[in-house]
PyMOL Python script that loads the backbone (N, CA, C, O; Angstrom):
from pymol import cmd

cmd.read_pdbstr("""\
ATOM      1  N   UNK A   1       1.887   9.786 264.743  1.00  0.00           N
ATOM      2  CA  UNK A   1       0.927  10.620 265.449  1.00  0.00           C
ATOM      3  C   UNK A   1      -0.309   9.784 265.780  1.00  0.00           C
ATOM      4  O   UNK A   1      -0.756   8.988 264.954  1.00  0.00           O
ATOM      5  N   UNK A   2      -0.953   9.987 267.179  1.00  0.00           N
ATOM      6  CA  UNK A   2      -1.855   9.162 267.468  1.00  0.00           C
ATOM      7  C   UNK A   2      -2.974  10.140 267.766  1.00  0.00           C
ATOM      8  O   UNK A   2      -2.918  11.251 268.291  1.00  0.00           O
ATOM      9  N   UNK A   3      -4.343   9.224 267.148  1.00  0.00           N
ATOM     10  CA  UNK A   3      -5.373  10.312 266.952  1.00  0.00           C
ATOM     11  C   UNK A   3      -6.340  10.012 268.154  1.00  0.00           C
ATOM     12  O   UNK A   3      -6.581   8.822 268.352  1.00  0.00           O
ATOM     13  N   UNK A   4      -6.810  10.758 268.818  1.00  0.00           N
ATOM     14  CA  UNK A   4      -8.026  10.313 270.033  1.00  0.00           C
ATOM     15  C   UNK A   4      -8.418  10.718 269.751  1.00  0.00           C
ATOM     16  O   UNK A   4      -8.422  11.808 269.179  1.00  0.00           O
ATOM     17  N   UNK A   5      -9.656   9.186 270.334  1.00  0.00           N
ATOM     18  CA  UNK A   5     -11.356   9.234 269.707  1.00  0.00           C
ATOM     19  C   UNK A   5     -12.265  10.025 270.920  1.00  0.00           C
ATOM     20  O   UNK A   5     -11.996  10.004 272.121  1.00  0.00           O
ATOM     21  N   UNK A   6     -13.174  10.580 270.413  1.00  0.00           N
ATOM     22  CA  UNK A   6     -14.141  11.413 270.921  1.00  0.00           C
ATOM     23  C   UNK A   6     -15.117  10.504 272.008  1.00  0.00           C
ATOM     24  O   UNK A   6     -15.918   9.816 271.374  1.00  0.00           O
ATOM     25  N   UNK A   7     -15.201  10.392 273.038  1.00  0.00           N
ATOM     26  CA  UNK A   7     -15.774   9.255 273.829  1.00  0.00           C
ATOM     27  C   UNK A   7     -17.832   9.846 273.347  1.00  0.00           C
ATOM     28  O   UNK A   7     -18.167  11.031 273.375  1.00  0.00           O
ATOM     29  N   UNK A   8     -18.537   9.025 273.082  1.00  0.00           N
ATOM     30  CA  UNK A   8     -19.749   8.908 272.794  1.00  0.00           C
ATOM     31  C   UNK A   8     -20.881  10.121 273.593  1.00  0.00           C
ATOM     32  O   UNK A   8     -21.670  11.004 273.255  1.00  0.00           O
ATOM     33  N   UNK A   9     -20.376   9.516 274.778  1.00  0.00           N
ATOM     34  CA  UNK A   9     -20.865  10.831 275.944  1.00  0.00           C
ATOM     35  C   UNK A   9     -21.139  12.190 275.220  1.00  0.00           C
ATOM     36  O   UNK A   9     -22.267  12.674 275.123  1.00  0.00           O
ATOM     37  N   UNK A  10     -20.405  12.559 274.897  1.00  0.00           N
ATOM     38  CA  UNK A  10     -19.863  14.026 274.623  1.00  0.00           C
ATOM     39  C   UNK A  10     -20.797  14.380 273.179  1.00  0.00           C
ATOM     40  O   UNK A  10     -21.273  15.510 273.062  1.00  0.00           O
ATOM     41  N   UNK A  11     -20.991  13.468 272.239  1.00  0.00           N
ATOM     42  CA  UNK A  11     -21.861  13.457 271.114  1.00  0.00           C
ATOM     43  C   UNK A  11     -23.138  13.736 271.523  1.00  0.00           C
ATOM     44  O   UNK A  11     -23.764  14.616 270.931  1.00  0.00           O
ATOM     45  N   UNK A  12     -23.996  12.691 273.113  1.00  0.00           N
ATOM     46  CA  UNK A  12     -25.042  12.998 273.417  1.00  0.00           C
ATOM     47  C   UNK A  12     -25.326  14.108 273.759  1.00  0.00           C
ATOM     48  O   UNK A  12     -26.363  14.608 273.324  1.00  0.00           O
ATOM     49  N   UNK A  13     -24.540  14.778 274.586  1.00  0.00           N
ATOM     50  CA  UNK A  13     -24.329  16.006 275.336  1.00  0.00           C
ATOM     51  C   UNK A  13     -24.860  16.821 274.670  1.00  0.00           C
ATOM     52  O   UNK A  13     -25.993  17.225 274.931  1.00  0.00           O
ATOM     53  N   UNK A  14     -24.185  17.230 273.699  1.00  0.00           N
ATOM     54  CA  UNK A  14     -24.760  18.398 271.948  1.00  0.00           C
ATOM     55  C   UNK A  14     -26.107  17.615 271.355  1.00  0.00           C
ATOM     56  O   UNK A  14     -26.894  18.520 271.079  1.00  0.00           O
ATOM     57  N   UNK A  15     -26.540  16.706 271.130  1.00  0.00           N
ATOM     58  CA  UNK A  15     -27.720  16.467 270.670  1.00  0.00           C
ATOM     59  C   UNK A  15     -28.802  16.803 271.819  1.00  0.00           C
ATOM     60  O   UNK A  15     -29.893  17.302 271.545  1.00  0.00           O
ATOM     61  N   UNK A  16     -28.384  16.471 273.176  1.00  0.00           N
ATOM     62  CA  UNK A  16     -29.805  16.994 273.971  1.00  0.00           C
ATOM     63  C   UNK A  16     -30.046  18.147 274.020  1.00  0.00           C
ATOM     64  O   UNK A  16     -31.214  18.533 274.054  1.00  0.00           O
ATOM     65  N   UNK A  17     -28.798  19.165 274.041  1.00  0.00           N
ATOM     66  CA  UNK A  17     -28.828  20.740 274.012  1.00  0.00           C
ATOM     67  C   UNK A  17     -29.566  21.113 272.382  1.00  0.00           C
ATOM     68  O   UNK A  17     -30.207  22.144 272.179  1.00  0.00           O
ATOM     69  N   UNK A  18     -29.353  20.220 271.503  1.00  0.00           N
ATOM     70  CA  UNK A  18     -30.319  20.737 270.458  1.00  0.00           C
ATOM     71  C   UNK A  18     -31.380  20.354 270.521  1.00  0.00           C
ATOM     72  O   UNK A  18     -32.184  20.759 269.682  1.00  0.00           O
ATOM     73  N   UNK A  19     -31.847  19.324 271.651  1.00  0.00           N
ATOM     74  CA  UNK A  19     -33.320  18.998 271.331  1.00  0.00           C
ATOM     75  C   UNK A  19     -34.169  20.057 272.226  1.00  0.00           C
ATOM     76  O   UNK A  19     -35.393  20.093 272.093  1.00  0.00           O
ATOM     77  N   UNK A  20     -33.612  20.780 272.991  1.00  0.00           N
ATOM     78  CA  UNK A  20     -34.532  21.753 273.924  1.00  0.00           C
ATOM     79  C   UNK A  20     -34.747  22.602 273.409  1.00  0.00           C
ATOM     80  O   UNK A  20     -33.949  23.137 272.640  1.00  0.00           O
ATOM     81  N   UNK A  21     -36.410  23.207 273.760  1.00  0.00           N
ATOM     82  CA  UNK A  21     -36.887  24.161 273.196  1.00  0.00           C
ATOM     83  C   UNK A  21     -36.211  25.260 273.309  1.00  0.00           C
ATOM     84  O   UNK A  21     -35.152  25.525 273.878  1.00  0.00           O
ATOM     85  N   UNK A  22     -37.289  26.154 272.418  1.00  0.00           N
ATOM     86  CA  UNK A  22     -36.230  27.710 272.679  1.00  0.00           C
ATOM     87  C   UNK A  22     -36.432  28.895 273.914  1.00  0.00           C
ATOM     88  O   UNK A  22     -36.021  30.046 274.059  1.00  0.00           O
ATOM     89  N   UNK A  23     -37.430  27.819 274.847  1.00  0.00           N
ATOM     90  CA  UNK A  23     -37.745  28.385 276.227  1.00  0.00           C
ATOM     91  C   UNK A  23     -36.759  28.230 277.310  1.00  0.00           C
ATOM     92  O   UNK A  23     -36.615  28.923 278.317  1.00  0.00           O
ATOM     93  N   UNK A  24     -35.924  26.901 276.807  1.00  0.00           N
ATOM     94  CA  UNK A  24     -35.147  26.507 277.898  1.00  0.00           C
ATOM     95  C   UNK A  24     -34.215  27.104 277.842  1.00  0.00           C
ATOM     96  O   UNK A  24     -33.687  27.434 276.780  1.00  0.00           O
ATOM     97  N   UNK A  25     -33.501  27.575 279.746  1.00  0.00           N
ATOM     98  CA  UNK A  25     -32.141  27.892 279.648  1.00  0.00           C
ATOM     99  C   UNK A  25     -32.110  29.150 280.174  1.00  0.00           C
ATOM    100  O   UNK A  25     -32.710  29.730 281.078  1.00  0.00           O
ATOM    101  N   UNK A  26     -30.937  29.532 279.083  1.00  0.00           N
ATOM    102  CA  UNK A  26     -30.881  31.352 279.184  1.00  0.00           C
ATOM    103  C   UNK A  26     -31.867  32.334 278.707  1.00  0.00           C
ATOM    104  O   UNK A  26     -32.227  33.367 279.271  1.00  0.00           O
ATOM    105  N   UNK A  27     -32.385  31.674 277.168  1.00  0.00           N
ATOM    106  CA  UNK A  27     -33.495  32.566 276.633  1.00  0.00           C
ATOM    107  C   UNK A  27     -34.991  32.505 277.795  1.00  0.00           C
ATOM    108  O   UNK A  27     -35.827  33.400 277.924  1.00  0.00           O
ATOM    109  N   UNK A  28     -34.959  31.261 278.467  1.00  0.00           N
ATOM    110  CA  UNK A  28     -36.151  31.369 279.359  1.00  0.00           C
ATOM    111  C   UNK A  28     -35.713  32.427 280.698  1.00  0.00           C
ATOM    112  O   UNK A  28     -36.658  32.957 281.283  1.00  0.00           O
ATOM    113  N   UNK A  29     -34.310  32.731 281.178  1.00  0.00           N
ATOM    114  CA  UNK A  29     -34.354  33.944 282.387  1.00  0.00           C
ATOM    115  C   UNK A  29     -34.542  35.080 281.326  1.00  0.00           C
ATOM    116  O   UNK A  29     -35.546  35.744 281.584  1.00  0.00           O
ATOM    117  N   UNK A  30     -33.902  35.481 280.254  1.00  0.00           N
ATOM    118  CA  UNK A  30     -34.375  36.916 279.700  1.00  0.00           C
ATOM    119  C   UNK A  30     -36.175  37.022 279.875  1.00  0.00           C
ATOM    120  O   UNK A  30     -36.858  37.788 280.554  1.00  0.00           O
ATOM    121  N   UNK A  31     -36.518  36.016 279.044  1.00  0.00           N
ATOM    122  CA  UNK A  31     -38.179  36.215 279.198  1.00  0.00           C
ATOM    123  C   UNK A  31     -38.624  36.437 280.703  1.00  0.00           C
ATOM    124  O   UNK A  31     -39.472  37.309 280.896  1.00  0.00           O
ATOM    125  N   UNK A  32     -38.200  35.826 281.640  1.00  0.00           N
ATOM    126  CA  UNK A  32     -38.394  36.422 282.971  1.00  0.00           C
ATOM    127  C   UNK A  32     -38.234  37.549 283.045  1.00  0.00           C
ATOM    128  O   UNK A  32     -39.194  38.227 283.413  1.00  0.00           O
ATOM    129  N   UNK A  33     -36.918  38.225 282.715  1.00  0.00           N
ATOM    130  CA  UNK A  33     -36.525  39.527 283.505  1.00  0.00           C
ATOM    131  C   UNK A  33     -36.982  40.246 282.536  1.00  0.00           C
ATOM    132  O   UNK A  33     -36.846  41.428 282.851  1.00  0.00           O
ATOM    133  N   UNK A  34     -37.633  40.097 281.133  1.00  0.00           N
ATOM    134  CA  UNK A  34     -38.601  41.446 280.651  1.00  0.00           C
ATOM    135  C   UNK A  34     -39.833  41.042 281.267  1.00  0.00           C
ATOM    136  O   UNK A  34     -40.405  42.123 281.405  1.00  0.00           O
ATOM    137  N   UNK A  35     -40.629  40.120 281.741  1.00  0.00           N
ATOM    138  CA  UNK A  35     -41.751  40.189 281.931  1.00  0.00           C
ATOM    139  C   UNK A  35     -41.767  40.961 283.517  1.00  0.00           C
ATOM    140  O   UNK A  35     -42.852  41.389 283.909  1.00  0.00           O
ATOM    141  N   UNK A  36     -40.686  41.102 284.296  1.00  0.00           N
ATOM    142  CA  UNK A  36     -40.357  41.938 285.492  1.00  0.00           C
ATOM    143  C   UNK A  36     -40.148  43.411 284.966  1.00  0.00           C
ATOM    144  O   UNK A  36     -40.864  44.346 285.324  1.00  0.00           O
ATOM    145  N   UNK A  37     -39.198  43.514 284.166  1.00  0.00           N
ATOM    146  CA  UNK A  37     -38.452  44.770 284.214  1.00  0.00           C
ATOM    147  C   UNK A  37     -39.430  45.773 283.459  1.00  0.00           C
ATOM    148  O   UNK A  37     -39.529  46.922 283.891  1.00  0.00           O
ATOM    149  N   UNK A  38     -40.180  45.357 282.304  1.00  0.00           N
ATOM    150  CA  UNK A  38     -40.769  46.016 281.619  1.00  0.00           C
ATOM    151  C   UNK A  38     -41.973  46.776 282.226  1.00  0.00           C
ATOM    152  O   UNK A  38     -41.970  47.963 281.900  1.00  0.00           O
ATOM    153  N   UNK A  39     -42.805  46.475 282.870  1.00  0.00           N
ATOM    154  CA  UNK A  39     -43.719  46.725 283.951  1.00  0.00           C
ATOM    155  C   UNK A  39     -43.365  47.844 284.976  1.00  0.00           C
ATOM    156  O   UNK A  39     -43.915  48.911 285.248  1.00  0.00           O
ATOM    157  N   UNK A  40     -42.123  47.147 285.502  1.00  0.00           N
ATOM    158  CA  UNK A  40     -41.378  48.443 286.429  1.00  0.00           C
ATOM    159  C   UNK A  40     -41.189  49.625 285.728  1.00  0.00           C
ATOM    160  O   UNK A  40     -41.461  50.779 286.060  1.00  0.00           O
ATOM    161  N   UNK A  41     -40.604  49.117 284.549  1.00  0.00           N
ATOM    162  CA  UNK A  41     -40.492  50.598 283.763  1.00  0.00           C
ATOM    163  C   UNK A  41     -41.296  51.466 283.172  1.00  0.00           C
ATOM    164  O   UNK A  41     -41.055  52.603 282.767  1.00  0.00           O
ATOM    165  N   UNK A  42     -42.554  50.662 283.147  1.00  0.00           N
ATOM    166  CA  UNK A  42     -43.687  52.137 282.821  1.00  0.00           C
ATOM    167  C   UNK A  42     -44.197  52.154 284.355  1.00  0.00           C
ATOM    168  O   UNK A  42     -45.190  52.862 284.522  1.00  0.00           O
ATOM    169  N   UNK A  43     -43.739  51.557 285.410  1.00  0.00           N
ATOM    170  CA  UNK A  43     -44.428  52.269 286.558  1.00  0.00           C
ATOM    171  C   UNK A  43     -43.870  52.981 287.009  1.00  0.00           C
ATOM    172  O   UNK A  43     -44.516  53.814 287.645  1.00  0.00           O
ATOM    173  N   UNK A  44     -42.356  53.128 286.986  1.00  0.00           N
ATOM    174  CA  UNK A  44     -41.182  54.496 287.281  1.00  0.00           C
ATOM    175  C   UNK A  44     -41.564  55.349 286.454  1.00  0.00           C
ATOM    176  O   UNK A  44     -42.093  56.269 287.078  1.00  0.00           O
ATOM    177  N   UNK A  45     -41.577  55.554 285.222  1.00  0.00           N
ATOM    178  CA  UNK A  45     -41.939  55.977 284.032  1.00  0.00           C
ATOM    179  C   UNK A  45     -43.690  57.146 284.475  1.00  0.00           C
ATOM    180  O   UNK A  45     -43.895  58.354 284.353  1.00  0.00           O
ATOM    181  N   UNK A  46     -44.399  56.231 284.879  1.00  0.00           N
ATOM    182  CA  UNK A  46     -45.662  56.849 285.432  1.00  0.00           C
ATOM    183  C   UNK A  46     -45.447  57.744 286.667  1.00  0.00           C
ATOM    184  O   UNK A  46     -46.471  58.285 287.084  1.00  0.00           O
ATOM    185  N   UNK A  47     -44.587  57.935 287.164  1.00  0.00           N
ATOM    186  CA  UNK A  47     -44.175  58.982 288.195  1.00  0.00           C
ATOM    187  C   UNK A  47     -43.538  60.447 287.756  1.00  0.00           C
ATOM    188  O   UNK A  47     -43.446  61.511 288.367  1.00  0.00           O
ATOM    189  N   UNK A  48     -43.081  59.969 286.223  1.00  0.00           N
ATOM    190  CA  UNK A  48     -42.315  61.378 285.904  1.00  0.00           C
ATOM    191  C   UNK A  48     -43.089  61.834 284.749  1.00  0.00           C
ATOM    192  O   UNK A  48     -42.691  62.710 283.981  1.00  0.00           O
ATOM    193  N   UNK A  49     -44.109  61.272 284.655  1.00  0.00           N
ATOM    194  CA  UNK A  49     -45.470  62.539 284.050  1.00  0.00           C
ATOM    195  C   UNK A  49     -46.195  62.975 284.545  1.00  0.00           C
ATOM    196  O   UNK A  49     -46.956  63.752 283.968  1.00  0.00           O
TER     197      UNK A  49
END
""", "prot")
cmd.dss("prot")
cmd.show_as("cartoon", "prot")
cmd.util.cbc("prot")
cmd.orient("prot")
């Protein structure tokens, strides 16, 4: 049985994704779309009182 090696690349790959903050990415569009959505929703919200 012959074992293949993991080419180096692929090691960096996962260390840069751990070096980014916790702004970057996906958690940074959620923070977008509450700093949108939340607003809208007490201004819809302000129409039905």
């Amino acid at each position: 049985m012959k074992s293949k090696q993991v080419p180096e690349a692929s090691n960096r790959v996962t260390q840069d994704q751990a070096d980014h903050s916790p702004l970057a990415g996906e958690l940074m569009d959620l923070y977008a779309a509450m700093l949108i959505v939340i607003p809208f929703a007490f201004l819809v919200k302000s129409f039905w009182v």
